[in-house]
PDB file of N, CA, C and O in Angstrom:
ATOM      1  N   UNK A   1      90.203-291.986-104.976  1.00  0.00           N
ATOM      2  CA  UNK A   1      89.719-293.158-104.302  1.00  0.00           C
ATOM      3  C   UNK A   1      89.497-294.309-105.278  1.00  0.00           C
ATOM      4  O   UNK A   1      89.706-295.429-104.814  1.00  0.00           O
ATOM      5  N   UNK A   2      89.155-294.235-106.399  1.00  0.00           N
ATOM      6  CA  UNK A   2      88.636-294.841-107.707  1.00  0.00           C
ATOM      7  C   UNK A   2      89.740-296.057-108.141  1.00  0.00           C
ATOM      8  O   UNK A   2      89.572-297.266-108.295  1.00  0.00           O
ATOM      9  N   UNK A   3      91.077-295.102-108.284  1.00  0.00           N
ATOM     10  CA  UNK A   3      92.245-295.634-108.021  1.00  0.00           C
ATOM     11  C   UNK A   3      92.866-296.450-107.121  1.00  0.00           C
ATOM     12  O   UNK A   3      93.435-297.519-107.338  1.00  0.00           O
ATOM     13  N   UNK A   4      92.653-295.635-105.697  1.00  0.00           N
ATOM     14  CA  UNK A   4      93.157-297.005-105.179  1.00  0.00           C
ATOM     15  C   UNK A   4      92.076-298.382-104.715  1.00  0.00           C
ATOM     16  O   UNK A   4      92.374-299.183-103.829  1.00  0.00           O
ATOM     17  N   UNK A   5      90.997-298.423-105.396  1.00  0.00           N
ATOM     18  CA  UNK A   5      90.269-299.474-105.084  1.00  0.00           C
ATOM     19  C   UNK A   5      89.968-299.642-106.252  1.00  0.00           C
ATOM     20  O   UNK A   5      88.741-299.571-106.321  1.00  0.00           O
ATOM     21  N   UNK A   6      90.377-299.816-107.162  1.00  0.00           N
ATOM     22  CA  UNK A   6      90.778-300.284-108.553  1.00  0.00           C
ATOM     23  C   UNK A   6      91.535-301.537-108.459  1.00  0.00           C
ATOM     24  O   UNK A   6      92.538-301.624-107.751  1.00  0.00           O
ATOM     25  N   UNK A   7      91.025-302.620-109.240  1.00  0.00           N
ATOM     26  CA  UNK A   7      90.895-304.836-109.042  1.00  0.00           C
ATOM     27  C   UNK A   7      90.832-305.086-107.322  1.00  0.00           C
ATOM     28  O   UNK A   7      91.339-306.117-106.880  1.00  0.00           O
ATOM     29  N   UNK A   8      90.326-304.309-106.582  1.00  0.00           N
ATOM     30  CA  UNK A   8      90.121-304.688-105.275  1.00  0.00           C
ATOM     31  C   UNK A   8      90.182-305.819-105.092  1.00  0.00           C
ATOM     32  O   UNK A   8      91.127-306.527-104.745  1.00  0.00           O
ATOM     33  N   UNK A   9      88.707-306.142-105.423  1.00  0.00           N
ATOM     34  CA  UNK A   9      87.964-307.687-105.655  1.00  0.00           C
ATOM     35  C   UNK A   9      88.385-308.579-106.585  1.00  0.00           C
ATOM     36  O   UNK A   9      87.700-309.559-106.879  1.00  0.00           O
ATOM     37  N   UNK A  10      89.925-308.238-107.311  1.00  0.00           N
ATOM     38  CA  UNK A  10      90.649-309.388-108.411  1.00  0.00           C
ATOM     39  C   UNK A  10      91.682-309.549-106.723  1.00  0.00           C
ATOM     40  O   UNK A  10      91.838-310.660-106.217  1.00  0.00           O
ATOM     41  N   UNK A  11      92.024-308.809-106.349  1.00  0.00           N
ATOM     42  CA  UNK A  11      93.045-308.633-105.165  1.00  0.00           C
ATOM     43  C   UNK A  11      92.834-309.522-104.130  1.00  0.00           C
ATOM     44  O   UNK A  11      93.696-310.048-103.425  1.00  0.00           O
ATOM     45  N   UNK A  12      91.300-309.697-104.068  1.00  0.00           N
ATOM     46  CA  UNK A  12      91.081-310.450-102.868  1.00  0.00           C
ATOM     47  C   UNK A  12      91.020-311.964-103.595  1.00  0.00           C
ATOM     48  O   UNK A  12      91.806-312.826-103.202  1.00  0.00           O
ATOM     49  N   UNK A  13      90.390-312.159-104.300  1.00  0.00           N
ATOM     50  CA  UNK A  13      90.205-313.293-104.968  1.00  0.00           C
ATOM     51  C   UNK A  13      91.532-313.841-105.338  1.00  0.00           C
ATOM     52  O   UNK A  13      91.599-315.070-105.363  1.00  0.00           O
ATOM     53  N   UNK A  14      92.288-313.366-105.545  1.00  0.00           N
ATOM     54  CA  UNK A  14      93.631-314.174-105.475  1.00  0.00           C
ATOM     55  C   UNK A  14      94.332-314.207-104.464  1.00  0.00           C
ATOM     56  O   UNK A  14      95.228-315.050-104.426  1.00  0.00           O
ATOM     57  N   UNK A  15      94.133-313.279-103.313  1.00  0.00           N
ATOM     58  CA  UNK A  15      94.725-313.797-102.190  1.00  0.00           C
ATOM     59  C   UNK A  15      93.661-315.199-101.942  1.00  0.00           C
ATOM     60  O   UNK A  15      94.041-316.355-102.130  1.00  0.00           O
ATOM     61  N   UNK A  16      92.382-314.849-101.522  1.00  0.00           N
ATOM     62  CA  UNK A  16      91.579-316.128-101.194  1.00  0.00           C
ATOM     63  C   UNK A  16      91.834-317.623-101.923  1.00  0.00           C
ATOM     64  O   UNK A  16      91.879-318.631-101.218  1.00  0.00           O
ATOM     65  N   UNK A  17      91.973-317.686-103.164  1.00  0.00           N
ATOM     66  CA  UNK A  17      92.712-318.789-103.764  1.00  0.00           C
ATOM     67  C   UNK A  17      94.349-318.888-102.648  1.00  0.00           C
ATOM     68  O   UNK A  17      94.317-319.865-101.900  1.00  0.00           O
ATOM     69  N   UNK A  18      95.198-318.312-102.563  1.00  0.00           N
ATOM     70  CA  UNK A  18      96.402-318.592-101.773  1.00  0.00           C
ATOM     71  C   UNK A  18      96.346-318.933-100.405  1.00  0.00           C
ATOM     72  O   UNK A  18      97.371-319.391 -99.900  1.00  0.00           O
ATOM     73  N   UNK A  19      95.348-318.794 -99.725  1.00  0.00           N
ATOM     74  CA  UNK A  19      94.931-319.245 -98.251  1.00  0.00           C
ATOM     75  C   UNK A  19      93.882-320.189 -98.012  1.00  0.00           C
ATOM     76  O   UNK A  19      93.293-320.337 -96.941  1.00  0.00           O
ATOM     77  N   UNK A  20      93.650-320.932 -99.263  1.00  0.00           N
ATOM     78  CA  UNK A  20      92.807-322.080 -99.305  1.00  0.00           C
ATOM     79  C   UNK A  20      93.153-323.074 -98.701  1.00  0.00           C
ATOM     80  O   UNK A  20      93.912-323.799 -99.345  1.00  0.00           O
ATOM     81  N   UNK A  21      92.811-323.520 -97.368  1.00  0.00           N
ATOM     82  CA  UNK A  21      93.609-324.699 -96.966  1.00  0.00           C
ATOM     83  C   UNK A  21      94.853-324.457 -95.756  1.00  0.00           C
ATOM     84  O   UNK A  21      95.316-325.307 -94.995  1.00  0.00           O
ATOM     85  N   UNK A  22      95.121-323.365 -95.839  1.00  0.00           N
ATOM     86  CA  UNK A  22      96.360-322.477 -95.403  1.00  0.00           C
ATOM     87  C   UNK A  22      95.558-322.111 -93.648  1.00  0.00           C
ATOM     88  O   UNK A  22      94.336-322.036 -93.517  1.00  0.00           O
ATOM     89  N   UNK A  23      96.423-321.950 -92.621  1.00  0.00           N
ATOM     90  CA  UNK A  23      96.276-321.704 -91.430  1.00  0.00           C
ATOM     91  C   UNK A  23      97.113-320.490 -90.952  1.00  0.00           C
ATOM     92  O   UNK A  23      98.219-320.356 -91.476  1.00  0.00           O
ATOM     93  N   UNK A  24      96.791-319.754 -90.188  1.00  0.00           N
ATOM     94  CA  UNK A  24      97.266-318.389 -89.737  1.00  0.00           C
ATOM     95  C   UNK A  24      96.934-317.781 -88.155  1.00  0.00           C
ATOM     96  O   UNK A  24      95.869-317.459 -87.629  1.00  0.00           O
ATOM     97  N   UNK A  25      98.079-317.780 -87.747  1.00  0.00           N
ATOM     98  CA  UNK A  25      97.916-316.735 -86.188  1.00  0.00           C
ATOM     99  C   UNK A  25      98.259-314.978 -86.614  1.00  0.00           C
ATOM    100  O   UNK A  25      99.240-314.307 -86.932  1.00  0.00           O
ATOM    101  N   UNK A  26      96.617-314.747 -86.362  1.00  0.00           N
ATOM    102  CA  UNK A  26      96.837-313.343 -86.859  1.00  0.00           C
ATOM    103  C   UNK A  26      97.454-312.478 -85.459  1.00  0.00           C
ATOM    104  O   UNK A  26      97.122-312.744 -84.303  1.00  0.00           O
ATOM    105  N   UNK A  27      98.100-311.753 -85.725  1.00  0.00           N
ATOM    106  CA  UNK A  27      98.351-311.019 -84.801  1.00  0.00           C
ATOM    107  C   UNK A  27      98.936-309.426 -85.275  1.00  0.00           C
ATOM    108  O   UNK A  27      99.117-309.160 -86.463  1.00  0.00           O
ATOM    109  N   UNK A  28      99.222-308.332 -84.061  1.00  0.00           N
ATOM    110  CA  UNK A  28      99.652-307.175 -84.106  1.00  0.00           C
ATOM    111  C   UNK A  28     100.806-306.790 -83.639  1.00  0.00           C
ATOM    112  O   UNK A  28     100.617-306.600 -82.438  1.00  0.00           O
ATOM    113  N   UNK A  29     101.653-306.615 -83.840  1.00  0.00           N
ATOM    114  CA  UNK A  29     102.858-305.999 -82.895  1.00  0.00           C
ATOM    115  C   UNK A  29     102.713-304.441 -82.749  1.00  0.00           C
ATOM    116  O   UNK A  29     102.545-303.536 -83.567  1.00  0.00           O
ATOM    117  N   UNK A  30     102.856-304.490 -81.283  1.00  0.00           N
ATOM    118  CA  UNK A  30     102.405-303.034 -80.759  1.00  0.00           C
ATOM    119  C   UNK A  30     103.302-302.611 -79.474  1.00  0.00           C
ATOM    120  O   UNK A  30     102.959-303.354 -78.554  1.00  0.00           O
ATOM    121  N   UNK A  31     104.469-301.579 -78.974  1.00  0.00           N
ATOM    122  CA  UNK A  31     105.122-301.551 -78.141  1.00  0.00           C
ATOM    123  C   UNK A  31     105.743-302.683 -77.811  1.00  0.00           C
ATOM    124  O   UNK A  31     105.749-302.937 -76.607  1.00  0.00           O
ATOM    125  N   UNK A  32     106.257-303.424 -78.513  1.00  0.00           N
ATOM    126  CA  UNK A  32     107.191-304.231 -78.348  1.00  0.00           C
ATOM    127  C   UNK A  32     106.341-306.127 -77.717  1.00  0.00           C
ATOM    128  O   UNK A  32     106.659-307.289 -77.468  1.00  0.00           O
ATOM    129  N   UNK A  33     105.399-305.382 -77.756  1.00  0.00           N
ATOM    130  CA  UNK A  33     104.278-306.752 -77.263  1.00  0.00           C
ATOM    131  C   UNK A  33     103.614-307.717 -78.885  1.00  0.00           C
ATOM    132  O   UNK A  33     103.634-307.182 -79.993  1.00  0.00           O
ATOM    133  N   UNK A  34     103.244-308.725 -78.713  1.00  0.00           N
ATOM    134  CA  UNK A  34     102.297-309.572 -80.130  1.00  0.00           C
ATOM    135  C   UNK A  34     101.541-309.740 -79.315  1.00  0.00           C
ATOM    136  O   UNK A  34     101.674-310.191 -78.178  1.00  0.00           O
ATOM    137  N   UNK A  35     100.169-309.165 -80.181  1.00  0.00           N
ATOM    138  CA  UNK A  35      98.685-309.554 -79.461  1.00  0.00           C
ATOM    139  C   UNK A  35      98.151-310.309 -80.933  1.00  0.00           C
ATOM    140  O   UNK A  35      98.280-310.165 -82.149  1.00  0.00           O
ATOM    141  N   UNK A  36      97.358-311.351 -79.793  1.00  0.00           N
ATOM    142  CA  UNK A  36      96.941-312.149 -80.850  1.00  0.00           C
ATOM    143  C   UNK A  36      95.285-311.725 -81.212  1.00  0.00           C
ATOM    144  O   UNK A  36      94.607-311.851 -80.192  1.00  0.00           O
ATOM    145  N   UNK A  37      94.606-311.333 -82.209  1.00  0.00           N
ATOM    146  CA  UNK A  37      93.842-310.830 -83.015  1.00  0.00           C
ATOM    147  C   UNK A  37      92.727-312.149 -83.127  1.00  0.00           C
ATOM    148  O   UNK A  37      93.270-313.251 -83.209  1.00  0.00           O
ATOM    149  N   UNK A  38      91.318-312.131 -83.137  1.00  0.00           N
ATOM    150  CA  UNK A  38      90.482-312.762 -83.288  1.00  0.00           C
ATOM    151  C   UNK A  38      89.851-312.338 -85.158  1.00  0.00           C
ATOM    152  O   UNK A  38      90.597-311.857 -86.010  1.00  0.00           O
ATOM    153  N   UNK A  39      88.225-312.710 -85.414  1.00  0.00           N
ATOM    154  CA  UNK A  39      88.193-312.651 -86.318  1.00  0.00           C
ATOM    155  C   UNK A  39      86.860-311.795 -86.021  1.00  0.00           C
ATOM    156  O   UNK A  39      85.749-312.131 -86.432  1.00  0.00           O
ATOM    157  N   UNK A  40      87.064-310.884 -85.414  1.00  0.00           N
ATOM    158  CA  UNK A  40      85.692-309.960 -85.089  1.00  0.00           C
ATOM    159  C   UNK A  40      86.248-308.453 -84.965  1.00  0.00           C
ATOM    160  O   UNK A  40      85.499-307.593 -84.500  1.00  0.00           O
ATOM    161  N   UNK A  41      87.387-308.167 -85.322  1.00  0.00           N
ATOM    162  CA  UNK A  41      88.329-306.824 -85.588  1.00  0.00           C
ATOM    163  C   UNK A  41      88.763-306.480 -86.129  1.00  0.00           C
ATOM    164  O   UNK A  41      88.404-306.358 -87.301  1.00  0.00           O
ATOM    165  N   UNK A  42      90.004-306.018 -85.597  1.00  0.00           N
ATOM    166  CA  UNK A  42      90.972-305.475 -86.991  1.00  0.00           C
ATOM    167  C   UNK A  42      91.554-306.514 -87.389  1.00  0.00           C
ATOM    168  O   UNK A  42      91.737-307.469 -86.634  1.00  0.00           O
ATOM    169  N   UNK A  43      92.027-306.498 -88.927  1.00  0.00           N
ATOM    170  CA  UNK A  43      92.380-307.574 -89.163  1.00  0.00           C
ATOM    171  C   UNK A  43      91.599-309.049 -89.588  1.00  0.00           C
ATOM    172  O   UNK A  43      92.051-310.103 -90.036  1.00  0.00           O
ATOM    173  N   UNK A  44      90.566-308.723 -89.322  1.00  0.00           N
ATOM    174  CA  UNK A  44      89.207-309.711 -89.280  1.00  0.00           C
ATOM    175  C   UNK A  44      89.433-310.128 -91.163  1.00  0.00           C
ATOM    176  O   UNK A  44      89.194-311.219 -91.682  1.00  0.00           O
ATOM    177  N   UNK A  45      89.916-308.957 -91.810  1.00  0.00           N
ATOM    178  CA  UNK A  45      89.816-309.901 -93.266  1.00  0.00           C
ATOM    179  C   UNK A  45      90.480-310.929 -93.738  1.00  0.00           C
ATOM    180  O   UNK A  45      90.062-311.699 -94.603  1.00  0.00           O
ATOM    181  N   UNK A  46      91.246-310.963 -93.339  1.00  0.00           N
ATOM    182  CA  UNK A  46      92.348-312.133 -93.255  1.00  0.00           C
ATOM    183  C   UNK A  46      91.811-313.212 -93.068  1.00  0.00           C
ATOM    184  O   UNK A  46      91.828-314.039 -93.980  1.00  0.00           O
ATOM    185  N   UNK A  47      91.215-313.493 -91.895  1.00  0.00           N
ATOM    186  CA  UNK A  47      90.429-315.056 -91.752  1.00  0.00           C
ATOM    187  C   UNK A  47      88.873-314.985 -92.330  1.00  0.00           C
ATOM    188  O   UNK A  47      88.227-315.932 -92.776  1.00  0.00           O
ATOM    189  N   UNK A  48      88.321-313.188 -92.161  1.00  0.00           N
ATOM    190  CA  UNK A  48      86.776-313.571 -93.313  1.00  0.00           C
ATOM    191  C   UNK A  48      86.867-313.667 -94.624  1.00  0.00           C
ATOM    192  O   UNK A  48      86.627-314.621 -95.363  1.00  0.00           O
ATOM    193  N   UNK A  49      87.167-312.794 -94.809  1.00  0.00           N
ATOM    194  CA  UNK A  49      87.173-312.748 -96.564  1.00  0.00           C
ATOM    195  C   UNK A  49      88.174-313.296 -97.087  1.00  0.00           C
ATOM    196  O   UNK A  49      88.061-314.190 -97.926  1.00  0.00           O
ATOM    197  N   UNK A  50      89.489-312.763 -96.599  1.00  0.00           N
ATOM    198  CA  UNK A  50      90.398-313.900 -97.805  1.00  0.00           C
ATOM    199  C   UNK A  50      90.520-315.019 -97.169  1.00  0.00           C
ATOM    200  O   UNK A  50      91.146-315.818 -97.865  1.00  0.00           O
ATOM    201  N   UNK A  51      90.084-315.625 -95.753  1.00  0.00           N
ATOM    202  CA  UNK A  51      90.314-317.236 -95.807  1.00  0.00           C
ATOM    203  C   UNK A  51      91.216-318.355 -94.945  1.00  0.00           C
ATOM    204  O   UNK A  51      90.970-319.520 -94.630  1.00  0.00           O
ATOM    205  N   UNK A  52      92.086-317.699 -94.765  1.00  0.00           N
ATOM    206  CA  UNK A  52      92.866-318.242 -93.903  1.00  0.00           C
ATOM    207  C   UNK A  52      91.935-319.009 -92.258  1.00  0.00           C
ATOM    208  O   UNK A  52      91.121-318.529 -91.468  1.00  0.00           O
ATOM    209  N   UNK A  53      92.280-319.696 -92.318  1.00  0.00           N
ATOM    210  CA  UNK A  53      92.016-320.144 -90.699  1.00  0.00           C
ATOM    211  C   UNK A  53      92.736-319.933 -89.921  1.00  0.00           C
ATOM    212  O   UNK A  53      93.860-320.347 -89.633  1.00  0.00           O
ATOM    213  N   UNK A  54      91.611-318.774 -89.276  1.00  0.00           N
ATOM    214  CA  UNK A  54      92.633-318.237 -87.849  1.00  0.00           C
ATOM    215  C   UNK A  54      92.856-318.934 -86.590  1.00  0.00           C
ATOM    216  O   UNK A  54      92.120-318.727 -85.625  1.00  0.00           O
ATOM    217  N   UNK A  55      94.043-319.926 -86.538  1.00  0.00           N
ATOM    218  CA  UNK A  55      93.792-320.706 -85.484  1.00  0.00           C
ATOM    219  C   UNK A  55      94.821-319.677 -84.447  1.00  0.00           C
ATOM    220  O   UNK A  55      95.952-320.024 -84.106  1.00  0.00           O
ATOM    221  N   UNK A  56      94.409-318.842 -84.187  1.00  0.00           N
ATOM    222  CA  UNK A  56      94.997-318.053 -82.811  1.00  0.00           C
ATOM    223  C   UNK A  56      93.324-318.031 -82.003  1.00  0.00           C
ATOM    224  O   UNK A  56      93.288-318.472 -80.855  1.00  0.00           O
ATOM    225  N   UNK A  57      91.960-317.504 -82.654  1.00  0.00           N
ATOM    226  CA  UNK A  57      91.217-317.060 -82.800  1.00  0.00           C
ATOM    227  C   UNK A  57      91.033-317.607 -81.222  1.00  0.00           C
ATOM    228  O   UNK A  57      91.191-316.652 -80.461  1.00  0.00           O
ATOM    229  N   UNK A  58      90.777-318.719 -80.575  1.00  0.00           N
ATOM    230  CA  UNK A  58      90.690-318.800 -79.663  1.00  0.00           C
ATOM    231  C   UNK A  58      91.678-318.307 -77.905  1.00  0.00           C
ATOM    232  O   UNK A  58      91.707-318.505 -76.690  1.00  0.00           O
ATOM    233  N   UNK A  59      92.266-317.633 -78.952  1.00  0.00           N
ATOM    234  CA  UNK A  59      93.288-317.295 -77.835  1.00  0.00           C
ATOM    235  C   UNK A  59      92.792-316.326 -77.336  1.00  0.00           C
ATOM    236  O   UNK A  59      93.240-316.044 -76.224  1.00  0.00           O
ATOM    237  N   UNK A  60      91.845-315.544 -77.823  1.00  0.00           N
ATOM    238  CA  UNK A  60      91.213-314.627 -77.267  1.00  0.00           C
ATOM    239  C   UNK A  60      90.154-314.569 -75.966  1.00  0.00           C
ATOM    240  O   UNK A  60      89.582-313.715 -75.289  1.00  0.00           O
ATOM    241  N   UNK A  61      90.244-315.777 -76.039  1.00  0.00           N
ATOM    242  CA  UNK A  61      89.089-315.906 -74.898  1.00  0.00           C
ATOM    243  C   UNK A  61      89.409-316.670 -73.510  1.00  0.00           C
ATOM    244  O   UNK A  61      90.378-316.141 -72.966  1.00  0.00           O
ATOM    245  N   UNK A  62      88.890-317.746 -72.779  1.00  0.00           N
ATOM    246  CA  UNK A  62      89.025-317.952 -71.275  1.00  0.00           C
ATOM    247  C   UNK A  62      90.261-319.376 -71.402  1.00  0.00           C
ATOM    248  O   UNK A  62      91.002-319.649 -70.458  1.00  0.00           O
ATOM    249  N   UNK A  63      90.277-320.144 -72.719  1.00  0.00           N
ATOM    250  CA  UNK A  63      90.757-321.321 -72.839  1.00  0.00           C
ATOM    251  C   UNK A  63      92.167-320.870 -73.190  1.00  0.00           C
ATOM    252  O   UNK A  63      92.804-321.822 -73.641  1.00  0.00           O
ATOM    253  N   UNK A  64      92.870-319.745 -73.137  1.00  0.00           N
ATOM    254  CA  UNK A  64      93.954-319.589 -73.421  1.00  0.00           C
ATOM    255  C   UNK A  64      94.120-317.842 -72.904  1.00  0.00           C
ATOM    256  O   UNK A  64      94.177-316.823 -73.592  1.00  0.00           O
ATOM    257  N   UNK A  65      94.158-318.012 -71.593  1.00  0.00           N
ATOM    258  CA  UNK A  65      94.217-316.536 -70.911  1.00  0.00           C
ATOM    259  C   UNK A  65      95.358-315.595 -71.153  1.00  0.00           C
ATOM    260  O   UNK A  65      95.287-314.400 -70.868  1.00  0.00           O
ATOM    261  N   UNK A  66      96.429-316.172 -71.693  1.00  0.00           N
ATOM    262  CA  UNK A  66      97.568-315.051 -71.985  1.00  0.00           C
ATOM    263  C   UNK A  66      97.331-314.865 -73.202  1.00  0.00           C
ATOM    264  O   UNK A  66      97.129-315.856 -73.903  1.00  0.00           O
ATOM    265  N   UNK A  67      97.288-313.441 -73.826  1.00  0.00           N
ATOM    266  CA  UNK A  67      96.836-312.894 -75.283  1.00  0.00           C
ATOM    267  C   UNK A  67      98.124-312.290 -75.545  1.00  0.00           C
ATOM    268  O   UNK A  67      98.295-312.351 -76.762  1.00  0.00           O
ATOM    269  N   UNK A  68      99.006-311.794 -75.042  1.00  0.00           N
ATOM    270  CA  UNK A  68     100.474-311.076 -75.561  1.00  0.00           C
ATOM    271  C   UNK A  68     101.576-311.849 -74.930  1.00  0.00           C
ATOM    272  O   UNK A  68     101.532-312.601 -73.957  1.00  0.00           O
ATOM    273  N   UNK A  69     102.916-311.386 -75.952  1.00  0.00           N
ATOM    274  CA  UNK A  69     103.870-311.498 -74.997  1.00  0.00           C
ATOM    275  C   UNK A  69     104.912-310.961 -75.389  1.00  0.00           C
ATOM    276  O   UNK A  69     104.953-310.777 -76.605  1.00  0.00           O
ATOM    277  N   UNK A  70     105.754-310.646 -74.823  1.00  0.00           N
ATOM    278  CA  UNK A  70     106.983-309.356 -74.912  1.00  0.00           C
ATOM    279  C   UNK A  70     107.975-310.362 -75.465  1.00  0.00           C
ATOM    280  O   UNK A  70     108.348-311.472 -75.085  1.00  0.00           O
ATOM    281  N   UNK A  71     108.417-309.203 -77.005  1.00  0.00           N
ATOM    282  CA  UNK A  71     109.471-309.820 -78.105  1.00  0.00           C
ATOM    283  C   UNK A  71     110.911-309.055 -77.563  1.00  0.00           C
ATOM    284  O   UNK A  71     110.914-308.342 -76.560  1.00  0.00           O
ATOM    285  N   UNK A  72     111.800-309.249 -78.166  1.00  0.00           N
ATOM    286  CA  UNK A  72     112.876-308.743 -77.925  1.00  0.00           C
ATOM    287  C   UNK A  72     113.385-308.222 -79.400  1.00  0.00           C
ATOM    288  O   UNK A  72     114.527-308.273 -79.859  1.00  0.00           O
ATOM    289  N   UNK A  73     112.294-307.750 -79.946  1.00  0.00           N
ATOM    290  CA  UNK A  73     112.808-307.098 -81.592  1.00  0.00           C
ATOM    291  C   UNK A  73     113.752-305.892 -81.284  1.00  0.00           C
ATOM    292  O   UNK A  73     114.256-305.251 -82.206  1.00  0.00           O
TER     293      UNK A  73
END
């Protein structure tokens, strides 16, 4: 375990420097669907800790009622 959380916190700190300023729709692909991801889950480090602004974040809620939609990957 020692190992793999070995420069964790150099890891994050340089991602967080690279998303300074930087904007992001987090999302999941799952059965062929993209769900768009808030900042209270999985995925939540992305816009807490390293930084990014999750501008999907509201998609989660009443102001933007469709949260997925079917890709053709």
């Amino acid at each position: 375990m020692d190992e793999l959380m070995a420069n964790f916190d150099a890891r994050i700190t340089a991602l967080s420097e690279f998303a300074a300023g930087k904007t992001a729709i987090v999302g999941l692909v799952t059965s062929g669907s993209y769900n768009v991801l808030g900042n209270d889950g999985r995925c939540s480090m992305i816009g807490r800790e390293i930084g990014f602004e999750n501008i999907g974040v509201d998609a989660t809620g009443q102001s933007w009622p469709r949260r997925s939609w079917k890709t053709n990957w």
